[in-house]
C-alpha positions as CSV (number, residue, x, y, z in Angstrom):
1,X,0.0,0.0,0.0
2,X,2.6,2.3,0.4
3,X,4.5,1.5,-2.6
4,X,1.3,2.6,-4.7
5,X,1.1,5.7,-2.7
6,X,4.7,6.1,-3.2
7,X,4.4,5.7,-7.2
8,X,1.1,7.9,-7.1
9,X,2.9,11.0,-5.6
10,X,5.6,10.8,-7.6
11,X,3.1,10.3,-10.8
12,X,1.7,13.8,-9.3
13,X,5.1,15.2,-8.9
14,X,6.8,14.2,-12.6
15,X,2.7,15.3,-13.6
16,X,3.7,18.8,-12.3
17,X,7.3,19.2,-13.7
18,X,6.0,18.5,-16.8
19,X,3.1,20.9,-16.8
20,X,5.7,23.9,-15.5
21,X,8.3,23.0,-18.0
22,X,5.6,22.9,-20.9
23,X,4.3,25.5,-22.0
24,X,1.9,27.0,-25.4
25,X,2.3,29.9,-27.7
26,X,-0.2,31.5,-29.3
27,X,-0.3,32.4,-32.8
28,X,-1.2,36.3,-31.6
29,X,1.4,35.9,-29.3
30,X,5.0,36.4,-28.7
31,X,6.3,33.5,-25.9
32,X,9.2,35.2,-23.7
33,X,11.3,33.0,-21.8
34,X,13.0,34.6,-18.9
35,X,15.9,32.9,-16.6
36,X,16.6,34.2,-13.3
37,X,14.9,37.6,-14.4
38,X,17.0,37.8,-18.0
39,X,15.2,37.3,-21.4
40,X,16.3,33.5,-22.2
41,X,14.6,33.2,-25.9
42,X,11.7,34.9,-27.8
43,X,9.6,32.7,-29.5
44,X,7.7,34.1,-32.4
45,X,6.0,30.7,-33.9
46,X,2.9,29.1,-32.3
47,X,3.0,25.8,-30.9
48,X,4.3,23.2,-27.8
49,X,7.5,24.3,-26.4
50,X,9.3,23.2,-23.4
51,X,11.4,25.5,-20.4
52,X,13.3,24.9,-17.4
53,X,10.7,24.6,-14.3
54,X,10.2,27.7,-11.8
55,X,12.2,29.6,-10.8
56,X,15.1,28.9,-13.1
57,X,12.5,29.9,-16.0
58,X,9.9,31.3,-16.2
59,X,7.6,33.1,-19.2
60,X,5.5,36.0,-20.3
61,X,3.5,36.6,-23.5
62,X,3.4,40.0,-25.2
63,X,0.5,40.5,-27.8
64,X,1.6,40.9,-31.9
65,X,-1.4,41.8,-32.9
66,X,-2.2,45.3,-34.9
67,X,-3.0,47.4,-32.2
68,X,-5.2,50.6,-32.3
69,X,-3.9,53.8,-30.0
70,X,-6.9,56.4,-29.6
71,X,-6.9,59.9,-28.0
72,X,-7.9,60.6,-25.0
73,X,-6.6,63.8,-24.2
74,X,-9.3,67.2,-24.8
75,X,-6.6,69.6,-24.5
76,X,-6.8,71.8,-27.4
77,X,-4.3,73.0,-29.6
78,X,-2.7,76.0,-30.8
79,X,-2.7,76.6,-34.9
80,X,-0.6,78.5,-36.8
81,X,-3.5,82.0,-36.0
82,X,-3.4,80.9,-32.5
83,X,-6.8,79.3,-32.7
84,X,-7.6,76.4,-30.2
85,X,-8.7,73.3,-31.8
86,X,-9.7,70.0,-30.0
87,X,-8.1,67.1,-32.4
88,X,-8.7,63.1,-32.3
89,X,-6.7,60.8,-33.2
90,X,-5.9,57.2,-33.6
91,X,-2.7,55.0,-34.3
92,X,-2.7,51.5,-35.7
93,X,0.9,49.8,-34.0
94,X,2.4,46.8,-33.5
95,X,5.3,45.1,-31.5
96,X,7.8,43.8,-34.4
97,X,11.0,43.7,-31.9
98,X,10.0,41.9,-28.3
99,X,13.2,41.8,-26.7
100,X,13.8,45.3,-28.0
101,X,10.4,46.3,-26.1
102,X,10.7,44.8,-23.2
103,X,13.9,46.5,-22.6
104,X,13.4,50.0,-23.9
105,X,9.6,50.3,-23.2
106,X,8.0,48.1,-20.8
107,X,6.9,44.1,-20.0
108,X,3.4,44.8,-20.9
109,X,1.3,46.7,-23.9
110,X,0.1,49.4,-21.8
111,X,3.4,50.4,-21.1
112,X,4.1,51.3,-24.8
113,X,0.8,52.7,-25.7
114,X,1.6,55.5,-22.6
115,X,5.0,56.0,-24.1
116,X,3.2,56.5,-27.6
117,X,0.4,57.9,-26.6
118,X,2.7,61.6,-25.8
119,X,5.2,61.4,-28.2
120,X,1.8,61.0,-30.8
121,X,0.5,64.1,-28.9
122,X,3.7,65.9,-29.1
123,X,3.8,65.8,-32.4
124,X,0.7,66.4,-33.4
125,X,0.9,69.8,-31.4
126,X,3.9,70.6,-32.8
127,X,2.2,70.1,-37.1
128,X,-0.8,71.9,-36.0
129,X,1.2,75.2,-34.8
130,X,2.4,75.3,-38.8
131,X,-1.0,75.2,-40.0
132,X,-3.7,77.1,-40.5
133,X,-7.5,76.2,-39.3
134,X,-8.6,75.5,-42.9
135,X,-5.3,73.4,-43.6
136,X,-5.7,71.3,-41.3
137,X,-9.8,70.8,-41.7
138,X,-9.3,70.2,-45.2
139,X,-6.9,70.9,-47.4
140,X,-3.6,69.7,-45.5
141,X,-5.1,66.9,-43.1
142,X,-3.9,64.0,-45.0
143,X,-0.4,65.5,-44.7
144,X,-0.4,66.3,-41.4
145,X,-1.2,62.8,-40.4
146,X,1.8,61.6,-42.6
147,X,4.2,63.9,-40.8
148,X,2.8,63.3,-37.4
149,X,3.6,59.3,-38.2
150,X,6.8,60.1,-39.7
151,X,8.1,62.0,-36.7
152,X,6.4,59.2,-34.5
153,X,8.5,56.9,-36.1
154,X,11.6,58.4,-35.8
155,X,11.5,59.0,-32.7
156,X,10.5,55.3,-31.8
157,X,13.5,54.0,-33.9
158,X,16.0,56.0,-32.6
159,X,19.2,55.5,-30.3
160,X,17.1,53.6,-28.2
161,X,15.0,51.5,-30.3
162,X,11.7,50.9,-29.6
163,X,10.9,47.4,-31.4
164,X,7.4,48.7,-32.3
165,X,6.1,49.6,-36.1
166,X,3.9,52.3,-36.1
167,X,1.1,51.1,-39.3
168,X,-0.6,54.5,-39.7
169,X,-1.9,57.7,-38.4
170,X,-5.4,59.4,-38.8
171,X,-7.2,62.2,-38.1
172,X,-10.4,61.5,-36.7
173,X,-11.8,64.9,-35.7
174,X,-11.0,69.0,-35.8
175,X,-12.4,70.6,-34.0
176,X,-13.0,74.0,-32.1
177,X,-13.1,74.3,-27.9
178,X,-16.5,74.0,-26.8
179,X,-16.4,78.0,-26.2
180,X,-15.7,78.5,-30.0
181,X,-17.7,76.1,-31.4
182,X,-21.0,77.4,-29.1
183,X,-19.7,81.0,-30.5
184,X,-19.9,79.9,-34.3
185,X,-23.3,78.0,-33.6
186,X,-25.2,81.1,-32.7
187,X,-23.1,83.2,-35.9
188,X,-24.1,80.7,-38.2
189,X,-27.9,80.3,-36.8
190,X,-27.9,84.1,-36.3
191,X,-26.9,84.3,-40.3
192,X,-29.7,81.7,-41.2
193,X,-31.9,83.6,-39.4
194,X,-30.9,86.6,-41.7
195,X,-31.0,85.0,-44.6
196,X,-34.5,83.3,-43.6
197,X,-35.7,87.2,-42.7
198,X,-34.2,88.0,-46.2
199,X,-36.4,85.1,-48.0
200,X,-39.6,85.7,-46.2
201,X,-39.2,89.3,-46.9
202,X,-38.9,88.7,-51.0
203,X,-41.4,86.6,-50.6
204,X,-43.7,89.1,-49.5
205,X,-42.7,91.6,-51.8
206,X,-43.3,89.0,-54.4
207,X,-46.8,87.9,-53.3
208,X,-47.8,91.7,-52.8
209,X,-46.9,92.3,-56.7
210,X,-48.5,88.9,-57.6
211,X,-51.7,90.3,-55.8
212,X,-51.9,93.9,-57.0
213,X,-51.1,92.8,-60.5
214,X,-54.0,90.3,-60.2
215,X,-56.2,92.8,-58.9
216,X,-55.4,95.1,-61.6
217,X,-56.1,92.1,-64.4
218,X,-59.4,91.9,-62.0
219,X,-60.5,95.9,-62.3
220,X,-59.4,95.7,-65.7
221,X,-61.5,92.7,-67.0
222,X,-64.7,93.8,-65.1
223,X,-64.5,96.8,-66.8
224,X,-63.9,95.6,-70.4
225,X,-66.7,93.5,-69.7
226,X,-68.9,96.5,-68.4
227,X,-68.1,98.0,-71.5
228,X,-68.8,95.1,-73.9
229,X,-71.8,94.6,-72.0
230,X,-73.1,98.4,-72.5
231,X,-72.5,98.4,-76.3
232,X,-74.7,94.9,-76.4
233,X,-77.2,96.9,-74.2
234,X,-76.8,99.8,-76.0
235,X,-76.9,97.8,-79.2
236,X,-80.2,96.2,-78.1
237,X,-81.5,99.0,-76.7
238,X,-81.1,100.9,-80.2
239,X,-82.8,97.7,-81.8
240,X,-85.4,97.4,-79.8
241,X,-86.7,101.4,-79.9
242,X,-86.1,100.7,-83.5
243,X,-88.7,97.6,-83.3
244,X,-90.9,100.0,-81.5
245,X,-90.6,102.8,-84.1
246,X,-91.8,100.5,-87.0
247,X,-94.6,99.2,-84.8
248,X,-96.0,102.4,-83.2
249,X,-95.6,104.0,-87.3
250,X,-98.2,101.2,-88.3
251,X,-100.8,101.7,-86.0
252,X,-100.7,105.0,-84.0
253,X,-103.5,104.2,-81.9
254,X,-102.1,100.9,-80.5
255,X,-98.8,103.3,-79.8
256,X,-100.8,105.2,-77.5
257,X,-102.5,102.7,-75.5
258,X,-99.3,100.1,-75.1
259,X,-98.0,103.7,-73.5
260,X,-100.7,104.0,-71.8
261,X,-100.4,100.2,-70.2
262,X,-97.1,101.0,-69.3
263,X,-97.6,103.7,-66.9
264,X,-100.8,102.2,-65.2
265,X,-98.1,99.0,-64.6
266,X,-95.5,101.8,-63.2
267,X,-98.2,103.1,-61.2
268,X,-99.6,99.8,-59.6
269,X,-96.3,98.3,-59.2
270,X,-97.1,97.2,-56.0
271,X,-100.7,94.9,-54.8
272,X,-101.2,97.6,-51.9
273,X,-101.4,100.9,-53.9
274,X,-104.1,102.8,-54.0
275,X,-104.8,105.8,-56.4
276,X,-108.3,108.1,-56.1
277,X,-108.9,110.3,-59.7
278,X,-112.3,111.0,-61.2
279,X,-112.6,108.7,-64.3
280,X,-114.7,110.8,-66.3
281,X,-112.7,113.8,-65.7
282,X,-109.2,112.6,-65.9
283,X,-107.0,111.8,-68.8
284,X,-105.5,109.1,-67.4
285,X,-108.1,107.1,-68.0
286,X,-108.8,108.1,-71.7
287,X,-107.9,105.1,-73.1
288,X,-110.2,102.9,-71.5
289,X,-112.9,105.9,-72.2
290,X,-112.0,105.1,-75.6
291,X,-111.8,101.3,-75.4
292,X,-115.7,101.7,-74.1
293,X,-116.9,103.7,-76.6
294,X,-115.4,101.8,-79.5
295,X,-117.2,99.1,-78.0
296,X,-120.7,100.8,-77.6
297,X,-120.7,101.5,-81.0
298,X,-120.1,98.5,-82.1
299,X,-123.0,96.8,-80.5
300,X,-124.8,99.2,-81.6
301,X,-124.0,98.6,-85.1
302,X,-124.6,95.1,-85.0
């Protein structure tokens, strides 16, 4: 019984040699071996590899993946007209050189992202003082970025070599302090209110003179058709007194009594008026005196 305890420890113990001297990289890794707190080996290639067991050896993995570097510093910027501008920015880096890093920058990838992270700001401060607002909103961005990554990069390969590659450098917003900026917000809606004062006020103008000019096409077709419509009036009228003239030449006596008709209908043009004259006396009446004459005599005749 002891002997198979014996060979089961021992199992346990050669079970954790092995599992301290073995050890897996990564393929986004880089595998460091360290002995007795100096880099042993670097390994680069992914796979099973073996290392003396703690504390003769130990090891550390560093990331070699494209890594992105964003901003986070707000403190503006001077430009070339001493304008303060807020700029964002990002940096796409790697780690090419490990045992490079680890000795010039740090064990870790925080460690080089500080590191790059001011001498990224430093030189972008020092391209925007050269340039103007519009250069660097427009015109000369692009070539900013390229001097801001060449001066980045030089600087990481210099005496003291970095062992990082620095992939590219962007530009991700210009911009004016919040002062400024809430400055050109009310300019700009100050000059769209203007210019919205300006439309309304043409428009106005417009619809006035679209108005009166219709209003003048109004007076001045009412009265060409007043006018056309007197002449047919007139026209009719003329005809008509004509009609009469040929029928009143005919037959005088018929002139006189449709006269005569007329003015009793002008004087009863209403069922309620009332008019007191002595019929045998007056001549308004004469026609029918006439009418009942004429028609004595004939009766009498016959």
């Amino acid at each position: 019984m002891n002997r198979l305890g014996f060979i089961f420890s021992s199992l346990l113990v050669l079970l954790a040699l092995a599992s301290s001297m073995l050890f897996v990289v990564d393929q986004r890794q880089f595998g460091v071996v360290y002995a007795l707190g100096q880099i042993k080996e670097v390994i680069t290639e992914p796979g099973l590899n073996f290392k003396l067991p703690p504390p003769f050896q130990n090891v550390s993995y560093i990331d070699k993946r494209l890594l992105t570097l964003e901003t986070t510093d707000t403190e503006p910027m001077l430009t070339a007209e001493k304008q303060r501008m807020v700029i964002d920015w990002y940096v796409r880096w790697r780690i090419s050189e490990p045992t490079q890093y680890i000795r010039n920058v740090g064990l870790d990838e925080a460690s080089g992202a500080n590191q790059l992270n001011r001498v990224v700001r430093n030189a972008f401060q020092e391209e925007v003082n050269k340039h103007t607002v519009k250069e660097l909103l427009s015109t000369k961005r692009e070539a900013i970025s390229a001097a801001v990554k060449a001066e980045v990069l030089e600087k990481v390969r210099g005496a003291k070599p970095w062992g990082v590659d620095v992939v590219d450098v962007r530009i991700t917003r210009a911009d004016y302090v919040d002062a400024i900026t809430e400055s050109v917000y009310r300019r700009m809606e100050a000059e769209r209110k203007r210019v919205a004062n300006e439309l309304r006020s043409t428009g106005a103008a417009e619809g006035e003179k679209i108005r009166a000019d219709a209003d003048r096409q109004r007076e001045v077709t009412i009265a060409n058709a007043y006018r056309d419509a007197q002449k047919i009036k007139g026209e009719g009228d003329a005809e008509a007194a004509k009609t009469y003239a040929d029928a009143f030449g005919r037959d005088p006596q018929f002139a006189q009594f449709y006269r005569s008709l007329d003015a009793y209908k002008a004087s009863f043009s209403k069922k309620g008026d009332v008019m007191v004259v002595d019929p045998s006396s007056s001549e308004f009446f004469k026609v029918f005196r006439g009418i009942g004459a004429s028609a004595a005599a004939t009766a009498a005749k016959k």
